[in-house]
C-alpha atoms as one frame of an Amber mdcrd trajectory, in Angstrom:
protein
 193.237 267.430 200.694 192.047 269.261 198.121 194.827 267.536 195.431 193.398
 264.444 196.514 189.749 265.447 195.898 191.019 266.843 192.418 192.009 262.648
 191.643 188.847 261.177 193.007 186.719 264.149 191.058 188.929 262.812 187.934
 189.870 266.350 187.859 186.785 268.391 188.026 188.058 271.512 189.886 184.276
 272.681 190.423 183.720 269.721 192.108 186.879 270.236 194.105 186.123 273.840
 194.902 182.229 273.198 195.677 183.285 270.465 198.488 186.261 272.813 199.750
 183.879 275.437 200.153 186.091 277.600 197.411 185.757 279.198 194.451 187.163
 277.374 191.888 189.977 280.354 191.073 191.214 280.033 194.879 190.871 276.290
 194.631 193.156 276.257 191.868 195.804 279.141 192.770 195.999 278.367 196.490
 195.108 274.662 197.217 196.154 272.532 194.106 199.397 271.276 194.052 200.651
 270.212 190.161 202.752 267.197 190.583 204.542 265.303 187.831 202.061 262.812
 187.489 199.464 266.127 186.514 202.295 267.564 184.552 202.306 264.427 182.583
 198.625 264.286 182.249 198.377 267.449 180.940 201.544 267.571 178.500 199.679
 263.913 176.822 196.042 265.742 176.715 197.671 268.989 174.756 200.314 266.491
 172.636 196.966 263.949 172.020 193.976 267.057 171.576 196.306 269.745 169.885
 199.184 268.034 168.042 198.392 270.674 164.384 198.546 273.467 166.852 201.821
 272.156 168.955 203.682 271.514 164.909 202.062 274.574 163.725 200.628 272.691
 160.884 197.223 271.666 159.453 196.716 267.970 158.693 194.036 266.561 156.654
 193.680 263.124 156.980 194.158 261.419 153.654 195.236 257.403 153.552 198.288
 257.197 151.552 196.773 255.256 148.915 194.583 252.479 148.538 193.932 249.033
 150.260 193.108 246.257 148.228 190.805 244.787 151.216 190.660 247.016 153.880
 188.390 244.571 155.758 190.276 241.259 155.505 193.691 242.730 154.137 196.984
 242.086 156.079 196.773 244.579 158.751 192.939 245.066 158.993 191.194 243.618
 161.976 189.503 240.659 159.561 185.951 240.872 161.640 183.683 242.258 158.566
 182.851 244.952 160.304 185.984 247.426 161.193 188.339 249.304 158.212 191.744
 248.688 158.551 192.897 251.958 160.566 196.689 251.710 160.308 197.726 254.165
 157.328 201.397 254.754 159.494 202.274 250.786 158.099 200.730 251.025 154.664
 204.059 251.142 152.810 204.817 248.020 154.212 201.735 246.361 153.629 201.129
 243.932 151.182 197.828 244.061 150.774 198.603 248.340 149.734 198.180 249.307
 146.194 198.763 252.277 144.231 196.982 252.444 140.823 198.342 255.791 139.356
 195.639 258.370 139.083 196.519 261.810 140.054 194.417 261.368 143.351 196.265
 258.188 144.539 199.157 259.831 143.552 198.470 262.953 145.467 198.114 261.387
 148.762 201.051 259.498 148.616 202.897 262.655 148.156 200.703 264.236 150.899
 201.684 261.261 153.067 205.578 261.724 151.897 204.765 265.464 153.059 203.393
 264.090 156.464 206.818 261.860 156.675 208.550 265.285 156.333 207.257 266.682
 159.150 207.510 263.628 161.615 210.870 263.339 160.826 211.713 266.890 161.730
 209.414 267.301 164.899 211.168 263.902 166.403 214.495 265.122 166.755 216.009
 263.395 169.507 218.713 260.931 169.377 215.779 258.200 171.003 214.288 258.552
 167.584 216.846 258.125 165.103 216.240 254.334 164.097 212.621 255.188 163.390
 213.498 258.475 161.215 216.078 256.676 159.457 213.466 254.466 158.496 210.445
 257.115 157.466 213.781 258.219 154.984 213.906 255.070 153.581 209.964 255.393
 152.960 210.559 258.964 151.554 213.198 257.751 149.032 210.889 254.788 148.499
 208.044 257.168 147.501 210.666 259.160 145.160 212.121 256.349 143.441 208.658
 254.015 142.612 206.728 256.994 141.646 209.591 258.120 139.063 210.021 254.612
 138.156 206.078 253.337 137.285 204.522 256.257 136.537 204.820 259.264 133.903
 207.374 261.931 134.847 204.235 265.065 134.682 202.047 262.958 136.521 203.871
 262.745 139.547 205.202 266.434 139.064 201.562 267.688 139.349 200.787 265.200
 142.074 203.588 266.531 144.066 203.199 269.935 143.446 199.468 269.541 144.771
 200.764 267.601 147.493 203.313 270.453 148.429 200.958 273.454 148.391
């Protein structure tokens, strides 16, 4: 009863243990039963609400670069209103530009950095097309970067990027 009163309460265990006539410690010791479908609920909450904590990182979000329209570009949602949101796909965007300063520079390398760290958190065999890919944007980072802009440049870029 009371698991069923813990899906209908969307999960509120107060409200669970105030109908049960519990407290909410003996609701939740003695009368909840975790299933996989709560397993899996809770293992997307903590992946979705925690994921710097879970890599043992700290990510500040900076776009890789810059957009040429982020309004009406390729990949933005082209209503006047909304920013393009998808910074995962702007490597392969046409409407992506990098112009060179140390800045741009710097969070391309912080975004190479965030590559990185995908790559080696996704581990699994399930995953290898995709990190063979986020290589390919790695070594695409390296080899533009060396190839259109000066060699200090991107050294201090990078180094910021690294530290």
């Amino acid at each position: 009863m009371e698991s069923r009163l813990w899906k209908l309460s969307g999960g509120d265990i107060l409200e669970v243990s105030s109908v049960m006539g519990h407290t909410p410690g003996v609701a939740d010791n003695h009368y909840l039963k975790i299933n996989d479908e709560i397993k899996t609920e809770g293992a997307t909450f903590v992946g979705e609400a925690f994921p710097d904590k879970l890599r043992g990182i700290h990510v500040t979000p900076t776009p890789p670069g810059g957009c040429k329209d982020s309004l009406y570009g390729s990949r933005a949602p082209k209503d006047g209103v909304n920013h393009c949101s998808e910074f995962i796909h702007c490597l392969g965007c046409p409407s992506y530009a990098i112009v060179g300063t140390q800045e741009d520079l710097y969070r391309l390398f912080s975004y190479q950095q965030f590559l990185y760290a995908e790559v080696e958190y996704f581990l699994t065999d399930e995953w290898e097309a995709w990190r063979r890919r986020q290589f390919d944007y790695i070594k695409l980072i390296n080899e533009f970067t060396s190839r259109k802009f000066d060699a200090a440049l991107v050294k201090r870029a990078k180094a910021k990027a690294e530290s």
